[in-house]
C-alpha positions in Angstrom: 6.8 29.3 9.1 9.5 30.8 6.6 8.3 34.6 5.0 9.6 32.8 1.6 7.4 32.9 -1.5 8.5 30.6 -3.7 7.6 31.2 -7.8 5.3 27.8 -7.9 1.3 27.4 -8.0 -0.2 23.7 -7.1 -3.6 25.0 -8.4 -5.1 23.5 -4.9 -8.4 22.9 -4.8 -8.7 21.5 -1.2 -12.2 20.3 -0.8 -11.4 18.6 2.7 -10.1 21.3 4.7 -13.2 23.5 3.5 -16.0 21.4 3.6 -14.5 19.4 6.8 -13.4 22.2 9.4 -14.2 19.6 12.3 -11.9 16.8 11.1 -8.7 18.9 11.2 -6.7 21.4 12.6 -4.3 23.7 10.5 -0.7 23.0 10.8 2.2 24.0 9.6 5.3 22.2 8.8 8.9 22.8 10.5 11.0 24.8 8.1 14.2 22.8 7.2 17.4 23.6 8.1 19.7 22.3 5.1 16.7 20.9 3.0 18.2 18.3 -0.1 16.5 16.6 -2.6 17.2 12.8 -2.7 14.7 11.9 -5.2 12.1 14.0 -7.6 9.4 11.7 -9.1 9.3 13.2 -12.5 7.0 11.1 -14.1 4.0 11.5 -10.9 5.1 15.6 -11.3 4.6 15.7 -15.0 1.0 13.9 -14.3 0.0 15.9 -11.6 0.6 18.5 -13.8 2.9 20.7 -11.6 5.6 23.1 -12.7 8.7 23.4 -10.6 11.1 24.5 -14.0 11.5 27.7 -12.3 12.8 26.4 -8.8 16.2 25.4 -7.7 16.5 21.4 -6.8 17.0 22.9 -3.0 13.6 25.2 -3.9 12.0 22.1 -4.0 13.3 20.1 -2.1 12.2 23.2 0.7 8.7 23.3 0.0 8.4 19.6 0.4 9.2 19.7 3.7 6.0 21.2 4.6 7.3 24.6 5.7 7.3 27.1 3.0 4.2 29.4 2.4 2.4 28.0 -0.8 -0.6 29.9 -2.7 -3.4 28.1 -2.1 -2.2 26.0 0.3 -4.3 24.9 3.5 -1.9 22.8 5.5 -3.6 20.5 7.6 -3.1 17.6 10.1 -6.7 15.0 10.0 -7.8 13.8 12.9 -8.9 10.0 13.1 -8.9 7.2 16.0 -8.1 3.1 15.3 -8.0 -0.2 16.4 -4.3 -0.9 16.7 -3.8 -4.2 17.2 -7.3 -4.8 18.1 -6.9 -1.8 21.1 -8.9 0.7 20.2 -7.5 4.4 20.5 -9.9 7.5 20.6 -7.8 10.0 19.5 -4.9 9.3 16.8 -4.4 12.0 14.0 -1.4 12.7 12.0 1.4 13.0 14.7 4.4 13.4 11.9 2.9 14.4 8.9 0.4 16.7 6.9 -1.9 17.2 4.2 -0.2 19.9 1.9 -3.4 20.4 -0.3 -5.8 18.4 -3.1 -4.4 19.0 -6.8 -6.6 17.8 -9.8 -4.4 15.8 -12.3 -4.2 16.1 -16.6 -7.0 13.5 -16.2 -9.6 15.3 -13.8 -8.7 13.2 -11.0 -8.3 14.7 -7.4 -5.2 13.9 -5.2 -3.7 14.7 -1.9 -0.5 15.7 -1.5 0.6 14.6 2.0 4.0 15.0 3.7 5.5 12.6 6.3 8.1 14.0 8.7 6.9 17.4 8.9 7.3 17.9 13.0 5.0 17.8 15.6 1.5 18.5 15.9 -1.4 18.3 18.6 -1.9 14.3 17.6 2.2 13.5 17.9 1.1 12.2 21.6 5.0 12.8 22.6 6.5 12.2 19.5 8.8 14.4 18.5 6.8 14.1 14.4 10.0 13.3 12.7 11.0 11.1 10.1 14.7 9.1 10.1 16.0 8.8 6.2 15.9 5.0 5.8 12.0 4.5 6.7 11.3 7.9 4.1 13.3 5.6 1.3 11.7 2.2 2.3 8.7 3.8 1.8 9.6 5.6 -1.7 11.0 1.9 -2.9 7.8 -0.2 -1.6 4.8 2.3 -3.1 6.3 2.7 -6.3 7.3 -0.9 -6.7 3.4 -1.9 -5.4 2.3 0.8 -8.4 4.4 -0.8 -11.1 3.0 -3.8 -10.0 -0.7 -2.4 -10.8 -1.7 -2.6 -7.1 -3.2 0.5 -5.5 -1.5 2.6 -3.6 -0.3 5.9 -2.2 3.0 6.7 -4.1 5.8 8.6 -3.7 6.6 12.1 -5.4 9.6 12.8 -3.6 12.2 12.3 -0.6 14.5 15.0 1.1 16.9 15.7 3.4 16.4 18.0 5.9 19.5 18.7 7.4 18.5 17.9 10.8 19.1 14.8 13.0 16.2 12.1 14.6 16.9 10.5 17.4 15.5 7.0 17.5 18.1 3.7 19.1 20.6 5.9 17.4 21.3 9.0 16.0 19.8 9.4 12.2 19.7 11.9 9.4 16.0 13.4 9.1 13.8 13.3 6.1 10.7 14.0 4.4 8.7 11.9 2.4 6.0 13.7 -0.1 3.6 11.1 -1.1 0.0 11.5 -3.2 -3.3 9.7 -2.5 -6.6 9.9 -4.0 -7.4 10.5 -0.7 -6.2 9.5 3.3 -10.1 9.3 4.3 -9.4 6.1 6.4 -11.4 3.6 8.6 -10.2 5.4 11.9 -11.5 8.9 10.4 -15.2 7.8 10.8 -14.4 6.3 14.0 -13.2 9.0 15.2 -16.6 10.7 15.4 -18.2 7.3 15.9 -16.8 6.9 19.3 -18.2 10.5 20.3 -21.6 9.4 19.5 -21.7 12.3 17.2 -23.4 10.9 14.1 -23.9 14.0 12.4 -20.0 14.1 12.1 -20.2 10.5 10.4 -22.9 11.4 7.9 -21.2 14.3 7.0 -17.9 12.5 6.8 -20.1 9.8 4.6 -21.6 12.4 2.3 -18.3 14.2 1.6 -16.5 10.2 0.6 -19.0 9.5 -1.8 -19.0 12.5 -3.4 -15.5 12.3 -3.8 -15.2 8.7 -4.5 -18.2 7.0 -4.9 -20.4 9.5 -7.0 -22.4 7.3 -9.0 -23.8 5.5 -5.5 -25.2 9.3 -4.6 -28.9 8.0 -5.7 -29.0 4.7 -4.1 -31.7 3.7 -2.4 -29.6 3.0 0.6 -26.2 5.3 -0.7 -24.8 4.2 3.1 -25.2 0.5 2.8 -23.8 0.7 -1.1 -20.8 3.1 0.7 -20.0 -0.1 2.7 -20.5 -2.3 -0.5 -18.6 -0.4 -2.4 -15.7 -0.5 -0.2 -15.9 -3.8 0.6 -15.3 -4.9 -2.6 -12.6 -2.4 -3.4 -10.5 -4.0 -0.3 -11.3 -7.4 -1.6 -9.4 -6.5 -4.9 -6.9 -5.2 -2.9 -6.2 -7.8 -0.7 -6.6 -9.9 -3.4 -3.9 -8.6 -5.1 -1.3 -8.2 -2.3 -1.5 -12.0 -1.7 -1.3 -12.7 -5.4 2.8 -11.1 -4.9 3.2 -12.2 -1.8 3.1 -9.2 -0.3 2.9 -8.6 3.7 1.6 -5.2 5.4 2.3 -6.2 8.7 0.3 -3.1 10.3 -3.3 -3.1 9.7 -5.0 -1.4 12.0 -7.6 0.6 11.3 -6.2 3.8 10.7 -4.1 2.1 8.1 -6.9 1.5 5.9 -7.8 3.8 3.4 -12.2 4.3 2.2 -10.3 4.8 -1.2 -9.0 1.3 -1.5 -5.2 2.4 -1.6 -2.5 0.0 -0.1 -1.0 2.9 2.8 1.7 3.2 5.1 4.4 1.4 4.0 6.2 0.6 8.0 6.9 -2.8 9.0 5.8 -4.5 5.6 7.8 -6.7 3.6 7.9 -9.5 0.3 7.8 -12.9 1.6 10.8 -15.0 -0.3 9.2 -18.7 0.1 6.0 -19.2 0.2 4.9 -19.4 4.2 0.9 -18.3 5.4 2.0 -18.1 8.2 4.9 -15.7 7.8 5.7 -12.8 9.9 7.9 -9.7 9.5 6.7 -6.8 12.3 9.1 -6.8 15.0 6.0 -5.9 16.8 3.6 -8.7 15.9 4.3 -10.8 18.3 0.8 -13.0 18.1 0.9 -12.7 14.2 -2.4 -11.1 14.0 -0.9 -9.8 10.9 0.7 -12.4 9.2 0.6 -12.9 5.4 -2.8 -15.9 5.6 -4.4 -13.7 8.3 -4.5 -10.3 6.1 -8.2 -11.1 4.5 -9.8 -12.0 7.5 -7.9 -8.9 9.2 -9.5 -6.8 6.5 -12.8 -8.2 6.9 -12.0 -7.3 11.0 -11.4 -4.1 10.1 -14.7 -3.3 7.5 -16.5 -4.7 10.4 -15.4 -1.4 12.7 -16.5 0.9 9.3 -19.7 -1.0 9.5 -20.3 0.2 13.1 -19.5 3.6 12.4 -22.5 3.9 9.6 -25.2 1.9 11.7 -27.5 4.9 12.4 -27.2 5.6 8.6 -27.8 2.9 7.0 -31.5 2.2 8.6 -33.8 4.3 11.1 -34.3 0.4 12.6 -31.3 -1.0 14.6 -31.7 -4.4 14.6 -32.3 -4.3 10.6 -29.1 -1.8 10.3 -26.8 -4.7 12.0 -28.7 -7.3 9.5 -28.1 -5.3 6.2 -24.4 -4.6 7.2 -23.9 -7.8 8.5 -24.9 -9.6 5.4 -22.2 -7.2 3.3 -19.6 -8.0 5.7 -20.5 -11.8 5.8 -20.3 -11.8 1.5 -16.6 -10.0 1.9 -15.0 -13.2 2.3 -16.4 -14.7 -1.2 -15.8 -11.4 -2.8 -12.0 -11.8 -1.8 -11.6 -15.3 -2.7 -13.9 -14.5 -6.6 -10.8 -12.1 -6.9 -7.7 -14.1 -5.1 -8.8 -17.2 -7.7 -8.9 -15.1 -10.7 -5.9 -13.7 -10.1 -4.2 -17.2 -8.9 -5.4 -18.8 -12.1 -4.0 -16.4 -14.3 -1.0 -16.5 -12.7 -1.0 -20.6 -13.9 -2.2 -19.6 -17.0 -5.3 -20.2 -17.1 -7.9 -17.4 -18.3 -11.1 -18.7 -16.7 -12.0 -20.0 -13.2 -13.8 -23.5 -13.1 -14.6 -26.2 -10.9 -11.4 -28.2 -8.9 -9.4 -24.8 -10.0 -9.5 -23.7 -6.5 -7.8 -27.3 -5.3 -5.8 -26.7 -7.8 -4.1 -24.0 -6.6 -4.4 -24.9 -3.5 -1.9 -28.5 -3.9 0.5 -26.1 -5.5 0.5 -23.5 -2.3 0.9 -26.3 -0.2 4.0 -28.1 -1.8 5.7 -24.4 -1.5 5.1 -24.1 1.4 5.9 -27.5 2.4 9.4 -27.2 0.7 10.0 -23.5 1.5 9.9 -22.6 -2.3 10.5 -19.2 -3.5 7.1 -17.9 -4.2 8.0 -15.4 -7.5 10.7 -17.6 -8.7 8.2 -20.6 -8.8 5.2 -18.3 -10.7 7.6 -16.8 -12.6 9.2 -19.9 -14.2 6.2 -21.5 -14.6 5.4 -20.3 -17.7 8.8 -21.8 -19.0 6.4 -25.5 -18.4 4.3 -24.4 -20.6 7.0 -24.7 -23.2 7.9 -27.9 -22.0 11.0 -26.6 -20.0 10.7 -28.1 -16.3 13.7 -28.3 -15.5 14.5 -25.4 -13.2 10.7 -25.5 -12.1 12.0 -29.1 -10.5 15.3 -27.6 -8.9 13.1 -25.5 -6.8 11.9 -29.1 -5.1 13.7 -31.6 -3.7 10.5 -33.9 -3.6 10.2 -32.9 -7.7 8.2 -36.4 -8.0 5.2 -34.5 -6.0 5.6 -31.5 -8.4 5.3 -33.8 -11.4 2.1 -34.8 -10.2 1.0 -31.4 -10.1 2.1 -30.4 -13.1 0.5 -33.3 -15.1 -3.0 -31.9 -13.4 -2.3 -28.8 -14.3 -1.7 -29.3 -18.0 -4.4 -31.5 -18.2 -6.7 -28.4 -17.0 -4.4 -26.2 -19.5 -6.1 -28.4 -22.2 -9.3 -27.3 -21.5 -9.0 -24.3 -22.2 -8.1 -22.4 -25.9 -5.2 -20.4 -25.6 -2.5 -21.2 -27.7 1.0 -21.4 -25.5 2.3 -18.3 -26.5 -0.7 -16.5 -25.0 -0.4 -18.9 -21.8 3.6 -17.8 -21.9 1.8 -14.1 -22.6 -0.9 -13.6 -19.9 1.2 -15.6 -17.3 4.3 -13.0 -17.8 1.9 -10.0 -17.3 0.9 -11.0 -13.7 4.1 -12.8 -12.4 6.6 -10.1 -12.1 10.4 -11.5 -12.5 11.4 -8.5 -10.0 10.0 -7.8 -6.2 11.5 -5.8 -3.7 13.5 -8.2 -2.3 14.5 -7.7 1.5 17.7 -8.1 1.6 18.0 -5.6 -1.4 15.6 -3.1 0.0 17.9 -3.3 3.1 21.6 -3.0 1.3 20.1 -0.1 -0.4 18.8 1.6 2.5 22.0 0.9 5.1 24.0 2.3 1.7 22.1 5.9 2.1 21.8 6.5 5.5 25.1 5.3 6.5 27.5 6.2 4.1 25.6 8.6 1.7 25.5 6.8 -1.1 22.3 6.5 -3.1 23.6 4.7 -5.9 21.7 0.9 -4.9 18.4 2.3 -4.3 18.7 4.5 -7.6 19.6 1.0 -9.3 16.6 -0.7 -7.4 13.9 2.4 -8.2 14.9 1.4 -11.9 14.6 -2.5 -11.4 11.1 -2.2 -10.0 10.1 0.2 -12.9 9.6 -2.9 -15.2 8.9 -5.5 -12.8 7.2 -7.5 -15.5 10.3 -7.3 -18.1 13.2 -9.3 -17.7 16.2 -8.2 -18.7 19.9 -9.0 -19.1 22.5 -8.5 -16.3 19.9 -8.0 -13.3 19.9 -11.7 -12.5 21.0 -10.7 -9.0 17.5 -8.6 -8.2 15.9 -12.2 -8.9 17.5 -14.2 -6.0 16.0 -14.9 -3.0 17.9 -14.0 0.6 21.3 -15.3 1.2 21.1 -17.6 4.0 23.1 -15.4 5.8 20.7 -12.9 5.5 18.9 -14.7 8.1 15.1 -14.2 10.2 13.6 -10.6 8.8 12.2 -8.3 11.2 10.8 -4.7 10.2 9.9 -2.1 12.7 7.8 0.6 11.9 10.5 3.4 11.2 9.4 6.6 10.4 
């Protein structure tokens, strides 16, 4: 820990670390050699309401590396266990990162600020709790791209340098990533205490979530069994939406799935190009338990472990505590698919769900996926149908006689409905984006930092994926697909 005071207040107000001493211990960061400041989210700064006008770029850069002595500060590293993989593992915790403290936004709303790459603690389990640049940027590019596409997530406030190096198959420049949650409360964290049989630990771990998140469930009649509800249906929408941009986690275990209903930890994830259910990006996924048209029922695996854990609260009587929870687990699937087919038939341009809309969407899935076309160049260029312009809608096919078909379905649905075409065009363009993070772009940009220093393609991406929903001149080249050369993708989990 560094004796340096440094002229800043975060106004913490960090309700975990007093009210949870069990779930914890204190830890503090490694003090940075040569700390640098790659990138400063301004805009997340300015609503979190901090101040850092009085603090040098490397000032900041410094105290976001998780060793500098804050006011207020409690430094901690959470404890939680997980199903990884569908092994379960007692005793996980945060083996390269902290919690920094809990600020309360312009808006009233509580967040954590956590830091990833921070150095070892008692959970690093050999590790040496290090971060290598390129995973720290990945992660930076895919949270704030996800939050620009109005999906929710953790999100970055800022990556630095360190100044050290990270050993991994090579030898890598070291970083930090600061990110913000409205909280990292995750399935593992209850069952943590779960698998110790300690269910006084779970309550209070139960009671402190819905007060934080859940408030207005406080006076249920069974506040446990609307806990479980409630989350349920906030990781329906969120799965929900993930598929709706094709986007792949490729890691979801347990303990990377948040109570709050936030998309986290950004590792081994990915944007499929064409549209495949099956597809795979994890260089670790070798069974494809994970795979892009496994991720609902992997979610409903994983609420099914949270439901364990909460058992003994949610009725005195086992066998009708397994009924109750069973029956909310059992209605997640048709939550997920009431939100997937909303979102799927506004993305066709249709504003209401109605009978045969589900097969409808379905035929068009499965002539993508059939003919490997691009999944946000199809949705995307859609809309140009509705304006009678096919024509680059039928270059994506090389059976375009089978697209015909569909489309002549589809506008006959279109006819049922009132919207005039521009607010088909409208409500269509709102929910396909024209720009995704694009693998082979996420990668250019992060070989272009961490081997050569330069920073200048992922500052150009950061500012693509601002406006994902705006197209504009002279970025046609964020729109393509993967060369072919570009070949399989894997992804590993980095940091």
């Amino acid at each position: 820990m560094t004796d340096t005071h440094y002229d800043v207040d975060f106004h913490f107000d960090n309700s975990y670390a007093k009210q949870l001493e069990d779930f914890y211990v204190p830890f503090i960061g490694d003090v940075a050699p040569a700390p640098k400041l790659i990138k400063l989210n301004n805009s997340l700064v300015n609503k979190l309401g901090l101040d850092f006008s009085n603090l040098t770029s490397k000032e900041v850069a410094a105290i976001l590396t998780g060793g500098a002595e804050l006011k207020g500060a409690l430094p901690l590293a959470q404890v939680y266990a997980g199903h990884q993989f569908g092994g379960f593992s007692p005793r996980l915790g945060d083996g390269r990162a902290l919690l920094l403290g809990e600020v309360i936004d312009l808006n009233g709303m509580r967040h954590d600020i956590h830091l990833k790459g921070s150095g070892r603690t008692v959970y690093s389990r050999g590790g040496d709790g290090k971060a290598a640049l390129a995973p720290v940027l990945r992660e930076y590019i895919l949270g704030e791209a996800m939050h620009a596409l109005n999906i929710p997530t953790t999100r970055a406030l800022a990556a630095v340098l360190t100044g050290e190096t990270v050993y991994r198959d090579s030898v890598l420049p070291g970083a930090v990533l600061a990110r913000t949650a409205s909280s990292h409360i995750r399935v593992g964290t209850f069952q943590y205490f779960a698998a110790q049989g300690d269910h006084k630990k779970v309550k209070q771990l139960a009671d402190y979530t819905i007060e934080r998140h859940f408030l207005s469930i406080k006076s249920s009649d069974k506040p446990y069994l609307e806990f479980l509800r409630t989350v349920c249906d906030r990781q329906a929408l969120l799965l929900a939406k993930w598929m709706q941009v094709g986007f792949v986690h490729g890691v979801m275990n347990t303990d990377n799935m948040t109570i709050s209903g936030e998309t986290i930890d950004y590792g081994p994830c990915a944007f499929i190009d064409y549209y495949d259910a099956s597809a795979v990006f994890s260089s670790i996924d070798h069974q494809g338990r994970y795979a892009f048209g496994n991720q609902m029922h992997m979610a409903q695996w994983n609420l099914a472990r949270l439901a364990e854990t909460l058992l003994p609260l949610i009725d005195e009587e086992p066998d009708e505590a397994v009924k109750l929870a069973t029956e909310v687990i059992q209605a997640f699937s048709e939550t997920y698919q009431k939100y997937w087919l909303k979102g799927m038939c506004n993305k066709i341009g249709l504003s209401d769900v109605k009978e045969n809309d589900l097969d409808l969407v379905q035929q068009l899935l499965n002539l993508m996926q059939a003919e490997k076309v691009d999944f946000t160049l199809l949705f995307r260029h859609l809309s140009d149908a509705v304006v009678g312009e096919v024509s680059v809608l039928r270059a994506l096919f090389s059976k375009s006689l089978d697209f015909d078909e569909w489309i002549f379905l589809w506008q006959q649905r279109a006819t049922t409905e009132r919207l005039k075409p521009v607010q088909r065009v409208e409500l269509m363009n709102s929910v396909n984006p024209v720009y995704i993070p694009r693998n082979h772009l996420v990668e250019a940009a992060l070989q272009a930092a961490e081997q050569d220093s330069n920073y200048e393609p992922f500052e150009k991406l950061m500012l693509v994926l601002e406006k994902p929903f705006e197209k504009r001149e002279g970025l046609e080249v964020y729109t393509k697909a993967a060369p072919k050369e570009f070949g399989p993708y894997k992804t590993f989990c980095g940091t």
